[in-house]
N, CA, C and O atoms as CSV, one atom per row, in Angstrom:
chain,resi,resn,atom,element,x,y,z
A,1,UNK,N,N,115.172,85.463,33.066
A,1,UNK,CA,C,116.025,86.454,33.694
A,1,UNK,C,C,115.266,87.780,33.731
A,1,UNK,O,O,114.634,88.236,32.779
A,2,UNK,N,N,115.408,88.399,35.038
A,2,UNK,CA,C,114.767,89.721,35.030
A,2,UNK,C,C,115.346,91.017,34.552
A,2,UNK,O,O,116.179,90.765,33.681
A,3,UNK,N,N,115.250,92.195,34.753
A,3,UNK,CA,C,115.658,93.286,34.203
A,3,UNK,C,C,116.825,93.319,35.318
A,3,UNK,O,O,118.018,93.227,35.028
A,4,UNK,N,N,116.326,93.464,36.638
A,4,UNK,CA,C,117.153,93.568,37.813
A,4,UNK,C,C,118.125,92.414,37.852
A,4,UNK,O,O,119.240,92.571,38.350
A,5,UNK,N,N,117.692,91.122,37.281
A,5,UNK,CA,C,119.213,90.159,37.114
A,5,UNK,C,C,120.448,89.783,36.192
A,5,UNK,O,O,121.434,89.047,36.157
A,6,UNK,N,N,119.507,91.127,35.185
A,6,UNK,CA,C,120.587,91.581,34.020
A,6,UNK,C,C,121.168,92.709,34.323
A,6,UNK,O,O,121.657,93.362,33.401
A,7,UNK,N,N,121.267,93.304,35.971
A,7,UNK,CA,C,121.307,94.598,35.952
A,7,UNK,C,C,120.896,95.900,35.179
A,7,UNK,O,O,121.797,96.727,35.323
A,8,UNK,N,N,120.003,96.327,34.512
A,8,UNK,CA,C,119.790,96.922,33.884
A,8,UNK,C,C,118.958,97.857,34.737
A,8,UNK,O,O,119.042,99.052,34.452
A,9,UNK,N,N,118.123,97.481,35.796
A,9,UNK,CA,C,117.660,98.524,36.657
A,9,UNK,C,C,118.058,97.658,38.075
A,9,UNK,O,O,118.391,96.478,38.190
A,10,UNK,N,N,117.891,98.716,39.101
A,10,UNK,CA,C,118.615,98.273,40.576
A,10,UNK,C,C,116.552,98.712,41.081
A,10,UNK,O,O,115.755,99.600,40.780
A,11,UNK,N,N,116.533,97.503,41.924
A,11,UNK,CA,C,114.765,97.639,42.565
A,11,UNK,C,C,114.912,98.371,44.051
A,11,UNK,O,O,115.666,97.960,44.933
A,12,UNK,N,N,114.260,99.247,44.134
A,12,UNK,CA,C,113.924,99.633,45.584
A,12,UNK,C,C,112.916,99.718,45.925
A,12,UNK,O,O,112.162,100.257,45.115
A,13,UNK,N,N,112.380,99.329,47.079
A,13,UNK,CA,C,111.390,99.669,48.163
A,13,UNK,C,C,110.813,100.691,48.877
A,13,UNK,O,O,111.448,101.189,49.807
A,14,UNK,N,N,109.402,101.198,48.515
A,14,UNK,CA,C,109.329,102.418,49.384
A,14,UNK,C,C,108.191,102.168,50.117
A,14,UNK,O,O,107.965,101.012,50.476
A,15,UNK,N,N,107.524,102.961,50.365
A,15,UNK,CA,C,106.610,103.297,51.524
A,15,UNK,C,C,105.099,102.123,50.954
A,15,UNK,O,O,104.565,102.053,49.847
A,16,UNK,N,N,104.861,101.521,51.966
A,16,UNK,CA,C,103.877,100.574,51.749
A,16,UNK,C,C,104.492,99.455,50.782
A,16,UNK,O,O,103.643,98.950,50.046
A,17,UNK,N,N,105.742,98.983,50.639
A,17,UNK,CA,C,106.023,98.081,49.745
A,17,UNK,C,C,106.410,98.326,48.619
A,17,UNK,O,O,107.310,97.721,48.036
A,18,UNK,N,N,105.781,99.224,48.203
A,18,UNK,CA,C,105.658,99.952,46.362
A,18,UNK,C,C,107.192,99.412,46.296
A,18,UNK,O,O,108.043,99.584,47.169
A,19,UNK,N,N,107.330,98.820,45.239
A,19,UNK,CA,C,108.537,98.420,44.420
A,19,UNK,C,C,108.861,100.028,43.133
A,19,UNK,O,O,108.252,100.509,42.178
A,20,UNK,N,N,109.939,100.285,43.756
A,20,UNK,CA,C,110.851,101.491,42.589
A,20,UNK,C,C,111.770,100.759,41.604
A,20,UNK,O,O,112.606,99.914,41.921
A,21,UNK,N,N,111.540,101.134,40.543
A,21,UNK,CA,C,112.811,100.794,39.771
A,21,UNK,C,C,113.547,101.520,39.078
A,21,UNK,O,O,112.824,101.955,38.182
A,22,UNK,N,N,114.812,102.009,38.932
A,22,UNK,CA,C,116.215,103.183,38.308
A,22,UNK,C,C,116.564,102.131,37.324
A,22,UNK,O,O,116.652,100.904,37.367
A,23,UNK,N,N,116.778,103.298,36.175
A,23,UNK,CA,C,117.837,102.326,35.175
A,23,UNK,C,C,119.334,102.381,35.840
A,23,UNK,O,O,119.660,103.281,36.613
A,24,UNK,N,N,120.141,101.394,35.479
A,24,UNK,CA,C,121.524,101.443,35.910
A,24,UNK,C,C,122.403,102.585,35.412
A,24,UNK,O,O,122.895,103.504,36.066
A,25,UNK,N,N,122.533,102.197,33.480
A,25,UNK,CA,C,122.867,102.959,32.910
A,25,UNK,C,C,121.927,103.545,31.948
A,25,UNK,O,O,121.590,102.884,30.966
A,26,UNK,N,N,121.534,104.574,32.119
A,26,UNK,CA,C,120.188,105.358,31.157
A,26,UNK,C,C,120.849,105.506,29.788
A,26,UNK,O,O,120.300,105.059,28.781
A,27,UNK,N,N,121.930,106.081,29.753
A,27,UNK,CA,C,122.627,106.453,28.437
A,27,UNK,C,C,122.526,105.531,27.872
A,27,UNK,O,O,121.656,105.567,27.001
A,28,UNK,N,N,123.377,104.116,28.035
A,28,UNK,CA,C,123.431,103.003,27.125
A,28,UNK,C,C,122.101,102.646,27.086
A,28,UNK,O,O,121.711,103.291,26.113
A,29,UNK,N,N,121.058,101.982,27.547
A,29,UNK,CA,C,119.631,101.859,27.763
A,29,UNK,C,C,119.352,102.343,26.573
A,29,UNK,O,O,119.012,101.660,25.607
A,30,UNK,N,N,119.529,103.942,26.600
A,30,UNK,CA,C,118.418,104.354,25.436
A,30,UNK,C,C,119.056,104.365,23.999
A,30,UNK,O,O,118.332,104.129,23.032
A,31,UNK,N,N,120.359,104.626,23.841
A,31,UNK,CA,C,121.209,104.087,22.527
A,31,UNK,C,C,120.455,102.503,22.392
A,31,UNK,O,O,119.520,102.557,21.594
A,32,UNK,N,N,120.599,101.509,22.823
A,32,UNK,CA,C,120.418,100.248,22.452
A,32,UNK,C,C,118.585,100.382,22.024
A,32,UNK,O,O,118.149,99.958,20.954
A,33,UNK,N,N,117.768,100.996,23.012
A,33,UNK,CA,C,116.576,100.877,22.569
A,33,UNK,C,C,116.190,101.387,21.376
A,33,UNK,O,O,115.269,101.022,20.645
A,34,UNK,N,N,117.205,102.522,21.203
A,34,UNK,CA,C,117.027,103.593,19.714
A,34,UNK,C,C,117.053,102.633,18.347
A,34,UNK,O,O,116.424,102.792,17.301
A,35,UNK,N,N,118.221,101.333,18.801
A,35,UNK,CA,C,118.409,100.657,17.002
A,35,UNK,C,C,117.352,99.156,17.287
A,35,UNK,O,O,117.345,98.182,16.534
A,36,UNK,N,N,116.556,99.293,18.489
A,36,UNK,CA,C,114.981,98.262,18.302
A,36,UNK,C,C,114.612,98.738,17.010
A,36,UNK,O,O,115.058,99.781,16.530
A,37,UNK,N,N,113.738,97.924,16.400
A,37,UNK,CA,C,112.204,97.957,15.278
A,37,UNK,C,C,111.342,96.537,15.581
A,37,UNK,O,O,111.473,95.321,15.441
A,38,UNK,N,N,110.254,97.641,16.155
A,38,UNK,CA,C,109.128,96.537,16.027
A,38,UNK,C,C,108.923,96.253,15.582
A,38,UNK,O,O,108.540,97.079,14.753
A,39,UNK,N,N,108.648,94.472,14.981
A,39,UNK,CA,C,108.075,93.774,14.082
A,39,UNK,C,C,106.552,94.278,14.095
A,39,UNK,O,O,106.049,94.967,14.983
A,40,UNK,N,N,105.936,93.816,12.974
A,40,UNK,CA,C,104.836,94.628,12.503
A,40,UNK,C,C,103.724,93.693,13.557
A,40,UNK,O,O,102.673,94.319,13.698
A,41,UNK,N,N,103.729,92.824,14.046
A,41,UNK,CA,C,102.531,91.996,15.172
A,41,UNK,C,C,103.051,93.036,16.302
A,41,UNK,O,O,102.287,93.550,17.119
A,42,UNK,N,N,104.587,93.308,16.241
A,42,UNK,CA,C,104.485,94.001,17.887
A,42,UNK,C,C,103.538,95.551,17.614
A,42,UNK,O,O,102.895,96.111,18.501
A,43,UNK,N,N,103.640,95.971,16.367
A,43,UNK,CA,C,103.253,97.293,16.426
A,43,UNK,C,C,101.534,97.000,16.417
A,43,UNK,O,O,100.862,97.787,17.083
A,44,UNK,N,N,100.834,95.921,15.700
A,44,UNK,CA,C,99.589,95.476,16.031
A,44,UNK,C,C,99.126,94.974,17.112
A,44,UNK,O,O,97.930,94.683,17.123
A,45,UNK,N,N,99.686,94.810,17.936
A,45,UNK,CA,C,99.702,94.543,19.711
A,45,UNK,C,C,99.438,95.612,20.109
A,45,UNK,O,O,98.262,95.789,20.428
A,46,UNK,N,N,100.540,96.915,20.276
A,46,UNK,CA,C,100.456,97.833,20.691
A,46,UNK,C,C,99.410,98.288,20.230
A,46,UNK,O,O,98.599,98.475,21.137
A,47,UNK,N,N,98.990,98.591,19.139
A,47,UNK,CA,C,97.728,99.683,18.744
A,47,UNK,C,C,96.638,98.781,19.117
A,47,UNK,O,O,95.629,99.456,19.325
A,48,UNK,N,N,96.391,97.302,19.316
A,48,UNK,CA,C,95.022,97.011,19.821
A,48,UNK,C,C,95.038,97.004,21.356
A,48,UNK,O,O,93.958,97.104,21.940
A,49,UNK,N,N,96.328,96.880,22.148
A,49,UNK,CA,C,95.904,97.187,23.179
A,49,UNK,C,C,95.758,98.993,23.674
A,49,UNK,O,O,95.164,99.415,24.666
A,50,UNK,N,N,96.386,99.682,22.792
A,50,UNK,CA,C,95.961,101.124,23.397
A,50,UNK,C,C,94.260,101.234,23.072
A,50,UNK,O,O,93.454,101.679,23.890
A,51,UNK,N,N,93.998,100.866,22.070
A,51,UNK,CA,C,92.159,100.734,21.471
A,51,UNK,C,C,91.816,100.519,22.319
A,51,UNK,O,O,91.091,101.454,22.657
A,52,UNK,N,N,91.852,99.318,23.510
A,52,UNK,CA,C,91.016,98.401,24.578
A,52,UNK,C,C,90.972,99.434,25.615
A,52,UNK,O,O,89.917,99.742,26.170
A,53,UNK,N,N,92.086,99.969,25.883
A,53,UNK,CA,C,92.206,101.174,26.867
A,53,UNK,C,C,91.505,101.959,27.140
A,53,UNK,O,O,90.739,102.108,28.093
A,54,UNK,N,N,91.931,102.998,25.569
A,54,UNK,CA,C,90.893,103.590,25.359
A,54,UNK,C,C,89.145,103.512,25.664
A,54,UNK,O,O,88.472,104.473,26.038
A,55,UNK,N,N,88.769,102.506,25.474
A,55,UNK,CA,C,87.426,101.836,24.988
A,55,UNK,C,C,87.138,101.643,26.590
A,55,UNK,O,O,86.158,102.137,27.148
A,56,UNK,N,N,88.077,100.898,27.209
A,56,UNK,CA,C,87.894,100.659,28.617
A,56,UNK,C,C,87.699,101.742,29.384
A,56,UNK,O,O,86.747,101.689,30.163
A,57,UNK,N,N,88.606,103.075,29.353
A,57,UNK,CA,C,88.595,104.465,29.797
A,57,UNK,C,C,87.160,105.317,29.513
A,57,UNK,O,O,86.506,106.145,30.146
A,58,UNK,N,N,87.063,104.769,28.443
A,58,UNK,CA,C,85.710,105.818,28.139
A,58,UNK,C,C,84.612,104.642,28.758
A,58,UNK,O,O,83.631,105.326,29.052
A,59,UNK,N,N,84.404,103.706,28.981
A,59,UNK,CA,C,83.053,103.233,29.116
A,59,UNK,C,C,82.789,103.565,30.806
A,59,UNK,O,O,81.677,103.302,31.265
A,60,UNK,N,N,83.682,104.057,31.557
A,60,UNK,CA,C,83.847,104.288,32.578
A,60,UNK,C,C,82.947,105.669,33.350
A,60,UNK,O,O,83.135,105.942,34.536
């Protein structure tokens, strides 16, 4: 199921295709995201992929 088939954002279309996406309801959205906690692999995900980024950005 997608974000858009849980309603949670409505998709629009703009110029050249580009897909937009709005939250439905922002308020509730960010209450519910507030009582998330990343498990400790999600927070080691996140910090090795910002590293790669990084690493990728600078070799550039």
């Amino acid at each position: 199921m997608s974000l858009a088939d849980a309603s949670i954002v409505e998709k629009s279309y703009g110029a050249r295709g580009r897909v937009g996406v709005k939250l439905v309801r922002p308020a509730e959205t960010r209450r519910l995201l507030g009582d998330v906690t990343a498990s400790l692999a999600d927070r080691l995900v996140d910090r090795f992929r910002l590293l790669v980024d990084k690493v990728l950005a600078d070799g550039n």
